[in-house]
N, C-alpha and C positions, 0 to 999 in steps of 0.2 A: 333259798333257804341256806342262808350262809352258815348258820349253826350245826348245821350236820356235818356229823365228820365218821358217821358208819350208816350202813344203810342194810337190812336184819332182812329177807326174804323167807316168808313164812305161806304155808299154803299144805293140801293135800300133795301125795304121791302124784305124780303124774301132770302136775301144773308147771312143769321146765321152772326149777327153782334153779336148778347144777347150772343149763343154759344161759336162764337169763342173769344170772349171776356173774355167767365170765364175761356175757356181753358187755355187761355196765361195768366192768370192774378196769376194762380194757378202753371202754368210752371214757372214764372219768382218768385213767389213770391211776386208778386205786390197786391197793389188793386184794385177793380173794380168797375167800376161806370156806371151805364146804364141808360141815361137821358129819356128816356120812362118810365123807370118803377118808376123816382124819380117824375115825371111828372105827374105821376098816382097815387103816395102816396100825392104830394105836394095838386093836383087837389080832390084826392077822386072819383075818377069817370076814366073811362077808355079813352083812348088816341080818338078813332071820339066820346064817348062823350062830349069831352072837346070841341072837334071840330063843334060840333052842337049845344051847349050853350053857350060858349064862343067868339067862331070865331077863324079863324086864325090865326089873329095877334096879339090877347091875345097871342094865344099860343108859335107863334113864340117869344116872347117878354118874356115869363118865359124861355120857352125854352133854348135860349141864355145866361141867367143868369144861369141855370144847366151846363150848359158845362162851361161858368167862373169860374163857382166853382169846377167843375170836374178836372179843369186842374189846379185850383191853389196849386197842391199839387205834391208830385213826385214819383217816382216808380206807376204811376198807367196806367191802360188801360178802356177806352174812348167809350161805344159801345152807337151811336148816331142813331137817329132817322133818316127815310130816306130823310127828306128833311132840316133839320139842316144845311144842306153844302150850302143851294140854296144863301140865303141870301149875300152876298157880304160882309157885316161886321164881318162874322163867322169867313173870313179868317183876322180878322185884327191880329198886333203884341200879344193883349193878350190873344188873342182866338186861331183858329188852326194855324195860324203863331207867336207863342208865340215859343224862342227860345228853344232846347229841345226836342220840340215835333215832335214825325215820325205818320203822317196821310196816313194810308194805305185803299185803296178804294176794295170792295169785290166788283166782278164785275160777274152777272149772267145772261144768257138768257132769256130771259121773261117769258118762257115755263118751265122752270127749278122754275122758281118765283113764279109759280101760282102752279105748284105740290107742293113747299113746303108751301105756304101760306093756303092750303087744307090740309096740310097735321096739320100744328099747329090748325085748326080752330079744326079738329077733335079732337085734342086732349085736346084742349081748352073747348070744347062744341059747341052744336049750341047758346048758349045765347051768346057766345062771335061774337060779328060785326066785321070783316073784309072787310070793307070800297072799298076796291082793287078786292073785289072776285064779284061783286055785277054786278046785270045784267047780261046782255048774250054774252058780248067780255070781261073777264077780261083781256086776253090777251093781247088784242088791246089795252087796258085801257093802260094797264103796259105800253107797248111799246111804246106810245105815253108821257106818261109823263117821263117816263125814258129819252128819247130822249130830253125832254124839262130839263132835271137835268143834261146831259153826262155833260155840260162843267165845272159845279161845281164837279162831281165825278172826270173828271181828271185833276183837280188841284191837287188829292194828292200828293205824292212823290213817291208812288209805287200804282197800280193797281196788283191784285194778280184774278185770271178769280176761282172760285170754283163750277163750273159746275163740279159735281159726283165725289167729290173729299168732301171727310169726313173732319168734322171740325177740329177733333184734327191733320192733315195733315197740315188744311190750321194753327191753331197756332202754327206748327211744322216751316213751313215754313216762319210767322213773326220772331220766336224766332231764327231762322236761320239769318235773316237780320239782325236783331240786334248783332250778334254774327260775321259779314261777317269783319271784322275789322283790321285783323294783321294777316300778318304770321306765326306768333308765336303761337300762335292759334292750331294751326296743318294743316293739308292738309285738302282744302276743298273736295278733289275727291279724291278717292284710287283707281288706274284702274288695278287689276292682271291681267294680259297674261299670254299665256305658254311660250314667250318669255323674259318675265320680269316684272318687278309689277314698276310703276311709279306714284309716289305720285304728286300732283297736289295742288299749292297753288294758289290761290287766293284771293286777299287783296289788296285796295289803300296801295300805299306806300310800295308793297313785296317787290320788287325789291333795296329795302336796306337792305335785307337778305339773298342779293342771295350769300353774302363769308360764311356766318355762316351757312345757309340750306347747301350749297354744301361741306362744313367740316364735319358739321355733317354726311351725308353718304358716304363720304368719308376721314374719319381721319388720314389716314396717306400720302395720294398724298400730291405732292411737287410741282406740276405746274398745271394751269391750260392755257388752250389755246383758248383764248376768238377769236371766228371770225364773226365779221358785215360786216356792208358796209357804203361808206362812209359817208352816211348822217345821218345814224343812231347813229354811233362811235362819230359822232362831238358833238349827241347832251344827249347820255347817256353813252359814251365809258367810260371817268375816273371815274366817279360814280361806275362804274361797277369793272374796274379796282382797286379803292380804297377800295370797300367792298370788295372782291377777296382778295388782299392784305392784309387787314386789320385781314383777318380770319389766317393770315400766308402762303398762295401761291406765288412759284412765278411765277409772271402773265407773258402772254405773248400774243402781241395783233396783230391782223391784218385784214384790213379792206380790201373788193373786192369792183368789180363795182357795186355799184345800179341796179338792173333791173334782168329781166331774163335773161338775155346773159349771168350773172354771174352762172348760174347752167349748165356749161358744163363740158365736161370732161378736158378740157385744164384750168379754174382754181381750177377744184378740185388735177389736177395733180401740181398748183401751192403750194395750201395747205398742201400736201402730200409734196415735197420738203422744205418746211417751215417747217414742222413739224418733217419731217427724219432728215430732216439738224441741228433741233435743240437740236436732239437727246430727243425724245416723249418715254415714258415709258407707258406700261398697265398701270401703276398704275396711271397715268395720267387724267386730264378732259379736254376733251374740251364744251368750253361754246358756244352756238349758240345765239346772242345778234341781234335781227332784225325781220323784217317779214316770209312771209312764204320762197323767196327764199333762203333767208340765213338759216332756218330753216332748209330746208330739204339738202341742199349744207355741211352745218356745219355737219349734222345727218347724210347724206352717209359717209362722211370723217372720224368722231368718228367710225363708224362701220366698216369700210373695214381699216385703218391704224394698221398697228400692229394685225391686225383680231378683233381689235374691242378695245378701251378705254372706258372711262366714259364720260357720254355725261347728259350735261342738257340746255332743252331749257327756254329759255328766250324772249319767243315772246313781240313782241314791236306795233304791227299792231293786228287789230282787228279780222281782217282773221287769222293770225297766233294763238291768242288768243284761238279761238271758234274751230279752225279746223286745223288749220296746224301744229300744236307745239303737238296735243293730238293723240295718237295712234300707233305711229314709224313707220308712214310711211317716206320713205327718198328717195332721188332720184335727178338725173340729168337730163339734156332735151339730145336728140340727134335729129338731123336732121327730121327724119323721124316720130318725136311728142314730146310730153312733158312727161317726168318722165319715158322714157323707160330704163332705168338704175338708179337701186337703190336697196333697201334693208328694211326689217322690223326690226328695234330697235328702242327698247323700249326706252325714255330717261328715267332714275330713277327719276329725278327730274324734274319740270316744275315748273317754277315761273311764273303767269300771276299778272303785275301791271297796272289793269286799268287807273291809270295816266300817266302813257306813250300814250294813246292815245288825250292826249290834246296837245299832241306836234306830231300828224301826219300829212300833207299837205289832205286838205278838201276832196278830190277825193282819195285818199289812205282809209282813214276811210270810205267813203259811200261807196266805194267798199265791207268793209269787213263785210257787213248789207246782202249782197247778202247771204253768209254761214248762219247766222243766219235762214235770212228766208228759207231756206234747210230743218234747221233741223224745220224749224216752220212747214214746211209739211210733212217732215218724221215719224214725231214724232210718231203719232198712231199708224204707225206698229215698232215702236222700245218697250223696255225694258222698257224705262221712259214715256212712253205713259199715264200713270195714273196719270202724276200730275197736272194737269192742262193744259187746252188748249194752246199750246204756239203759236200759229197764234193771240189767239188775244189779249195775254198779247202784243205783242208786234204791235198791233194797238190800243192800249188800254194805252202805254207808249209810245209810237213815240215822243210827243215831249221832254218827259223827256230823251228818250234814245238818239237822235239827239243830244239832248244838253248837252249829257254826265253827266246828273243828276245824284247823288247817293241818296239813295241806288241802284235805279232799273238800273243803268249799271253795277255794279259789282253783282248783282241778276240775271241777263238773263245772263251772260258772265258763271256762274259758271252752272245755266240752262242746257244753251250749251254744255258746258265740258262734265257736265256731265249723258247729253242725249250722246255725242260721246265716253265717255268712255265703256257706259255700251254697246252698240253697237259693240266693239271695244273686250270687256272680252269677249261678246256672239262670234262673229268671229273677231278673228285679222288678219285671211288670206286672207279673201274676199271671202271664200268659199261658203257663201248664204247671212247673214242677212247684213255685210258692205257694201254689192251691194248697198246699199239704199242710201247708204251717196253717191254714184252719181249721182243722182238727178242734173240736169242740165249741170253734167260735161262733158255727152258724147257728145254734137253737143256745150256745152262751152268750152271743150278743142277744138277742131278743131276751130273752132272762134277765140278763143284765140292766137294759133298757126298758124294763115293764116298768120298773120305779125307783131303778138306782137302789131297791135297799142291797143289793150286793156288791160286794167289791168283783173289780174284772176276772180275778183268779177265781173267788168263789162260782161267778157263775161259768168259766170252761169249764172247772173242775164237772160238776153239772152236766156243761152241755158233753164234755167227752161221753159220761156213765150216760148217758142219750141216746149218744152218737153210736156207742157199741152195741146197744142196745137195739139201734136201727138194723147193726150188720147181723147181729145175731140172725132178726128177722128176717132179714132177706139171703139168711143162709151162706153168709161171707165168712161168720167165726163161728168156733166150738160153744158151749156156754162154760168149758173151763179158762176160755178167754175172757169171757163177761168178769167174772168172779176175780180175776186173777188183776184186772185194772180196777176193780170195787178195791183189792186190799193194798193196791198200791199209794190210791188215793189217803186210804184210810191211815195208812204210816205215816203221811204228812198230815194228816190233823185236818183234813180240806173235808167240805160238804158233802151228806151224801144225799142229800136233797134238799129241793126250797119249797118256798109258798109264794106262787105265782099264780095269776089269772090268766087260765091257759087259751082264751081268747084274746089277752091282748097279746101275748106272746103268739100264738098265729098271726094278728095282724103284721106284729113288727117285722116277722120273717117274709112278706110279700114287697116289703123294703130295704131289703139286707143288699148291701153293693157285689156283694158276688154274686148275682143270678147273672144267669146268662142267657139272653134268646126269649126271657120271661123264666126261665126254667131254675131252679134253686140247687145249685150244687154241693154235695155232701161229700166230702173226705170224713171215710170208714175205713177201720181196720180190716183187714184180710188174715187169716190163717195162718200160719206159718209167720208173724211182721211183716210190719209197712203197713200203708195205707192205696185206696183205689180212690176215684169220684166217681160219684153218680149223680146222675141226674133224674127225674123222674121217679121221685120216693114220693108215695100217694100218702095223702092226709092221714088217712086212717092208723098206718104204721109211725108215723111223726107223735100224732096223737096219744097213739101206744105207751112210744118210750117220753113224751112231756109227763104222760100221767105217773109213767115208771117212777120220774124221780122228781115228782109233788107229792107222793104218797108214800116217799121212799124205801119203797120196795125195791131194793137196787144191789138185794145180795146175791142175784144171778142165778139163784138153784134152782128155777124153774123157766122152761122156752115160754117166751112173751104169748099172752092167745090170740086165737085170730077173730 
């Protein structure tokens, strides 16, 4: 984000605003200015003394002029008092909406608030008043005016959650947005396998480097063999084609049908004729330009043709983005379910350009919210589980991410990556820890699969409210946990039930490729986050939560019957 040139920290009491403020101001080189403490020199007297001799809107009125003057200069960083945002004029053009400026909100538990506000007092002294700790609910205190500030906090442009996450982390992770900008850049994610190591960009605007990224690791191929589908090709096929080109390849393009019908064996055997016929060389690339069907359609083809070419994906859909373009997995559908033919390759190269998704059809994109919220539950038993809570980053930016706000959609997209990379280096086979990343997909594929009328995201979204729904029963979550991923769902606009034939969807799950031993395994949530598998979840309870959300009864306030 080369345009910044201030960076505004806004948040309650107790979110290391002072902290991470010198961090990053020391990381970047910048300078820093902290309107409490200018406030305290300007005043002479500490911040509730001002507040008890002066009043409030003395102070808010100095106040506002410290932050005028904070920002009217450049290279700096902005650590703001906690009620600075409330005011309505804060946000005008020469204050926190003053061109330039990225306003990032620290966002913390209330509980987490009051440990560290105890935590500074001790260190401060008891002379020092902390206003917040006073009486016998600070908690309540907190959580009550917090609630009365949330809609000034998320106005920022990003929300970053820093529950038990170290400050110099959380100004690792500004200095990272600021940085999220260009391809050129390098890879945002480096994911090694033992099958392959595939570099991972992500950046508005990659997808104009996808001839020059794809020359670069491969400098001396002679073709590349772009395959979308038709809607996608119309609307970024020659773009792709002219950067391709442009790098020296010569291209060669062809688009299948839209939809899932298109990952069969009858047009991947069309591709293979296209490709032998045009006389395809190893040394070759083929390009996978589109969602996840063409994703994984493209990605079998590059690995079984000639025993295997050069393959780089290009997701264009946001499912593809977060989850289908990352890991090599690949595969076709056959008759009796989805992806029961395929293969593990790696693609070397992944370009994600977040602005391809402002050109996807509205239901295509809320679908691909459903992966996100996946990994927003999985997250604590993965590898990436320390950075921050991503359940409620991502309630915490719903409107900014709905509306394809930057930074924070190319911030959680890369998140994503690369919570599913490191999952993915820990097991690429599905031996134990990938199990996780099915989370909604075992009762979402068979949904999915009863007759195609859902798109993939709509039917996890589904199998997840299922999936919880199982754990409820068997006594693994609260039922404020049911309810609590019902209204996460519902922020993204995703399903909260279908119409399915809950017999064929039994059949289809006694051919779902995860079983193991005969036995159907479930990743469910647990108490406290994360996820567990089980095995041996008996009909009866399956049946329970299918019926749950065909008859969508799926708002949690009542434990399932038996």
């Amino acid at each position: 984000m080369d345009d910044v040139t201030r960076v505004v920290l806004i948040g309650f009491s107790g979110t290391g605003k002072t902290t991470v403020a010198r961090l990053l101001a020391d990381r970047l080189g910048w300078d820093r200015y902290d309107t409490d403490e200018e406030l305290e020199r300007e005043f002479g007297m500490t911040i509730p003394e001002v507040f008890a001799q002066r009043g409030e809107s003395a102070f808010r009125e100095v106040e506002r002029e410290q932050l005028a003057r904070a920002l009217s200069g450049d290279r700096v960083v902005v650590a703001t008092g906690g009620g600075a945002v409330v005011d309505p004029a804060a946000w005008g053009s020469e204050l926190l909406g003053k061109p330039g400026t990225l306003v990032v909100a620290l966002d913390a538990d209330p509980a987490t608030m009051v440990d560290r506000l105890r935590r500074q007092q001790a260190e401060e002294g008891a002379a020092v008043e902390r206003p917040m700790l006073a009486g016998s609910d600070p908690q309540g205190r907190i959580e009550d005016l917090k609630s009365r500030r949330q809609d000034a906090y998320d106005r920022a442009a990003i929300t970053l959650v820093v529950d038990n996450v170290p400050a110099a982390f959380v100004a690792d992770e500004i200095a990272g947005i600021l940085a999220q900008g260009e391809a050129s850049a390098g890879p945002a994610v480096r994911l090694p396998a033992p099958s392959g190591t595939s570099e991972i960009y992500v950046a508005p605007g990659a997808a104009a480097d996808v001839g020059t990224l794809t020359r670069t690791r491969w400098p001396k191929a002679r073709r590349a063999w772009i395959v979308s589908d038709a809607n996608v090709g119309e609307l970024h096929g020659d773009s792709v084609v002219a950067s391709l080109s442009g790098a020296g390849f010569d291209t060669r393009y062809r688009a299948v049908a839209p939809g899932e019908g298109s990952k069969s064996l009858a047009t991947a055997g069309e591709l293979y004729d296209w490709m032998l016929d045009g006389a395809i060389e190893r040394g070759d690339v083929v390009i996978a330009l589109g969602g996840g069907v063409v994703g994984d359609l493209a990605g079998f083809v590059a690995a079984t043709v000639l025993r295997g070419v050069g393959f780089v994906q290009v997701p264009t859909s946001l499912l593809a983005m977060v989850d289908a373009s990352v890991g090599g997995k690949t595969g076709i559908n056959h008759r009796a379910g989805k992806n029961l033919i395929g293969a593990f390759y790696q693609p070397p190269v992944v370009i994600v350009d977040p602005r391809y998704l402002a050109t996807l059809p509205p239901r295509s994109l809320v679908e691909g919210w459903a992966e996100v919220i996946k990994h927003a539950i999985i997250q604590p038993s993965t590898p990436g589980g320390e950075r921050g809570d991503l359940r409620r980053v991502l309630v915490r930016n719903a409107k900014q991410l709905t509306s394809l706000s930057e930074p924070a959609t190319t911030y959680v997209i890369r998140r994503n990556v690369a919570l599913k990379a490191g999952v993915v280096e820990a097991d690429e086979r599905e031996a134990g820890l990938r199990a996780y990343l099915n989370f909604g997909h075992t009762l979402g594929h068979a949904i999915e699969a009863a007759d195609y009328r859902y798109l993939h995201g709509e039917a996890v979204a589904v199998g997840m409210q299922a999936a919880i729904r199982i754990a409820f029963d068997l006594g693994l979550v609260p039922i404020e946990e049911v309810a609590r991923l019902d209204r996460l769902v519902a922020k993204y606009e995703l399903p909260a039930s279908v119409e399915v034939d809950p017999d064929t969807v039994m059949r289809l799950l006694v051919s779902d490729k995860k079983r193991v031993a005969g036995s159907q395994r479930w990743v469910l949530p647990m108490a406290g986050g994360g996820v567990t598998i089980r095995e041996g979840v008996v009909e009866e309870t399956i049946r329970r939560a299918l019926d749950a959300v065909r008859s969508g009864t799926v708002a949690g306030t009542t434990r399932l019957a038996h």
